[in-house]
C-alpha positions as CSV (number, residue, x, y, z in Angstrom):
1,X,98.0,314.0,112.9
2,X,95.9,314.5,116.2
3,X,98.4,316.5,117.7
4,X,99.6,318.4,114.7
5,X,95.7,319.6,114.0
6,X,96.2,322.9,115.8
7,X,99.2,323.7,114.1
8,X,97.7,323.0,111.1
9,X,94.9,325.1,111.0
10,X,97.2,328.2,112.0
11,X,99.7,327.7,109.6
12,X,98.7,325.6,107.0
13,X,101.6,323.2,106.6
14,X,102.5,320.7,108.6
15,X,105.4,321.4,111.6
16,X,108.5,320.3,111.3
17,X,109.1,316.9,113.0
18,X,111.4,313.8,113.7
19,X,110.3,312.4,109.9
20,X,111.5,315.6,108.8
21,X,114.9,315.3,109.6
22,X,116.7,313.2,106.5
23,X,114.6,315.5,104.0
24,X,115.7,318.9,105.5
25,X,119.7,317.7,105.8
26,X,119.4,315.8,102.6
27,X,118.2,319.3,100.8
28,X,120.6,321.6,103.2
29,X,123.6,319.1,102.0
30,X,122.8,319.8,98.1
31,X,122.4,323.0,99.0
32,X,125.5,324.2,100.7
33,X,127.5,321.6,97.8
34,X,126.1,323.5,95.0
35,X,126.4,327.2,97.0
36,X,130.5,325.5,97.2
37,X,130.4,324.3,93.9
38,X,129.2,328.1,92.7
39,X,132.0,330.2,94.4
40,X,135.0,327.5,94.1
41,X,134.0,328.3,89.8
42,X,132.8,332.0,90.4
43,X,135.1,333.7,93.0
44,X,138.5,331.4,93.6
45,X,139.0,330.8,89.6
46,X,141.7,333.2,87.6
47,X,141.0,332.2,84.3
48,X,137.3,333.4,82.3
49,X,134.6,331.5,83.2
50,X,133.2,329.7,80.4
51,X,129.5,329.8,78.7
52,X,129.1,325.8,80.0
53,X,130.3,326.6,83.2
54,X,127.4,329.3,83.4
55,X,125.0,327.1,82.4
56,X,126.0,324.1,84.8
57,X,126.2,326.9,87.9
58,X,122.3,328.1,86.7
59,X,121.2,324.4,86.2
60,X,122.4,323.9,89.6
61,X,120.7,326.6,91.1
62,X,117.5,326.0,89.6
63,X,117.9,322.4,90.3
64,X,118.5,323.4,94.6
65,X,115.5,326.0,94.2
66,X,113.0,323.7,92.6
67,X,113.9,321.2,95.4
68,X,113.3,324.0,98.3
69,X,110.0,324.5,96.4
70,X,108.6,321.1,95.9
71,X,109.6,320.0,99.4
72,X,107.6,323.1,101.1
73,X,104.6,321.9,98.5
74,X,104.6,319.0,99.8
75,X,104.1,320.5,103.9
76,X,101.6,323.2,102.5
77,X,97.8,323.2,102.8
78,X,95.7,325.1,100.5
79,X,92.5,327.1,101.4
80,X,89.9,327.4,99.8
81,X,86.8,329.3,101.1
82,X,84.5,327.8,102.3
83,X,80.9,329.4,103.3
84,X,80.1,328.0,106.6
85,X,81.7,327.5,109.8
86,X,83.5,324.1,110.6
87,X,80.4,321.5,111.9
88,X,78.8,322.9,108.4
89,X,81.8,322.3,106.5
90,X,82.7,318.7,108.1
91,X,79.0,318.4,106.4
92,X,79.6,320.1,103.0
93,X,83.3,317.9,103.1
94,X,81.4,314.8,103.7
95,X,78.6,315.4,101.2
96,X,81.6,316.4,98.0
97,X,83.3,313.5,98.8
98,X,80.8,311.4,98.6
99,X,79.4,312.8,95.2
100,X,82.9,312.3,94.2
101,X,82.2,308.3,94.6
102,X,85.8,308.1,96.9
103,X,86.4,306.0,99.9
104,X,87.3,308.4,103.1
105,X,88.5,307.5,106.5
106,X,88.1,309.5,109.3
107,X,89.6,309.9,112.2
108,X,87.2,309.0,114.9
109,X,88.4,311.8,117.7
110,X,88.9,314.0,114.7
111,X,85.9,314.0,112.6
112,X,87.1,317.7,110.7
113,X,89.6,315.2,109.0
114,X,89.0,313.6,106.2
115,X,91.8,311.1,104.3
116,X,91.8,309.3,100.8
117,X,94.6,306.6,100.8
118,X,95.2,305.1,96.6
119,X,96.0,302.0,95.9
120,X,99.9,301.3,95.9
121,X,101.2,302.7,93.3
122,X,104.0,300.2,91.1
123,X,104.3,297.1,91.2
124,X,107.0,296.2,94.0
125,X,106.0,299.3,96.6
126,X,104.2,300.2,98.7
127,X,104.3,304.1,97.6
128,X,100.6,305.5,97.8
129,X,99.4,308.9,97.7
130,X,97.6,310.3,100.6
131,X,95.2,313.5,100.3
132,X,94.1,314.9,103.5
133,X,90.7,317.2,103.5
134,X,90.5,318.9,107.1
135,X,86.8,321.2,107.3
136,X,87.9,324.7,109.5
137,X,86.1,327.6,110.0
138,X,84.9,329.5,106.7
139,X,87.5,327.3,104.6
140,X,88.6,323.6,104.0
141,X,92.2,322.6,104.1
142,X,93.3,320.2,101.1
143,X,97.1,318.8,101.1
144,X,98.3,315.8,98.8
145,X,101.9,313.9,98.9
146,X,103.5,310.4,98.6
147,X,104.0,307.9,101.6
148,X,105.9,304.2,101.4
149,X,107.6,302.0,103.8
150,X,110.9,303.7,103.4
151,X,112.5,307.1,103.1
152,X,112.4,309.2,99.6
153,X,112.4,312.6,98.5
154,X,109.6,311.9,96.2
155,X,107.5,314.8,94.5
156,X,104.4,316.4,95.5
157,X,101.5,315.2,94.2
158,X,99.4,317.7,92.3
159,X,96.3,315.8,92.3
160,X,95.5,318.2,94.9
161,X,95.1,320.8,91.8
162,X,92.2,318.4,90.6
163,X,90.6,317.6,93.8
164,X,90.3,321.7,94.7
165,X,89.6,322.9,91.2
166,X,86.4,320.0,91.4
167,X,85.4,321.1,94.9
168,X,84.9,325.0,93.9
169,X,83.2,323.7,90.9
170,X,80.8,321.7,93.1
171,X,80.6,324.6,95.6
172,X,79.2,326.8,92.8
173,X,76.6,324.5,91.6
174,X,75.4,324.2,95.2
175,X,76.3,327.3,96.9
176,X,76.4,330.1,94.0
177,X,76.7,333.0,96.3
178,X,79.8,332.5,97.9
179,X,83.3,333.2,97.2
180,X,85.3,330.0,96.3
181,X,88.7,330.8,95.2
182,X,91.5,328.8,96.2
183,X,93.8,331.0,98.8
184,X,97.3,329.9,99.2
């Protein structure tokens, strides 16, 4: 995470790396299947295509977008304002987190990072759900997924939602004049 802070804080998602790999192949697999499955039905068929056959080509599609979608969720930070610059905010990060009642580790050569690990989740894994709070300049970072011990493509979490929606909440109460909507 050290390395990947820089990046971060430009781009707000985390780069593309090594771990990366079986996701992004997995996803471009189903997607060039179901881009096959689409013109072998649409383009090289003679007969009508039928009503089902519509349907099973959208549910498809749908199916390969919401999968591009939730995988790029689960890279993406969201922003939200924040009214001081980034020693202040490691402060104001520290201080919400702490009113929240949540255990945080931090990185000790990275103190702008902030991470809340859950218990495991099920009974048999070791699946938890990691949210990652990183104080920048004028904003703080917020991103939420799922980790284990082996590969999935598991959903993003949207705990994150939650956790944002309460920090502008307590940045109102104890900063009314600044601007705290979320920026994606």
């Amino acid at each position: 995470m050290l390395n990947d802070l820089v990046f971060i804080n430009k781009h707000k998602r985390y780069p593309m790396s090594k771990k990366m790999i079986i996701p992004v192949f997995s996803l471009l697999f189903i997607l060039i299947a179901g881009s096959r499955m689409v013109y072998t039905t649409v383009f090289l068929r003679k007969s009508d295509i039928s009503v089902m056959l519509w349907i099973a080509i959208a549910l498809v599609f749908i199916s390969m977008c919401g999968m591009l979608y939730s995988f790029y969720n689960i890279l993406r930070f969201r922003s939200i304002p924040a009214p001081f610059p980034v020693n202040e905010n490691i402060k104001l990060v520290n201080e919400f987190l702490r009113s929240q009642q949540l255990n945080v580790f931090r990185h000790p050569q990275a103190p702008e990072v902030f991470q809340i690990l859950s218990r495991p989740l099920g009974g048999n894994t070791e699946q938890r759900e990691v949210m990652i709070f990183i104080a920048d300049d004028r904003r703080i970072l917020i991103n939420s997924h799922f980790v284990n011990q082996q590969w999935t493509l598991s959903p993003q979490s949207r705990n994150y939602r939650k956790m944002a929606n309460r920090l502008k909440e307590w940045l109102k109460i104890h900063y009314p004049n600044t601007d705290t909507g979320v920026m994606a």
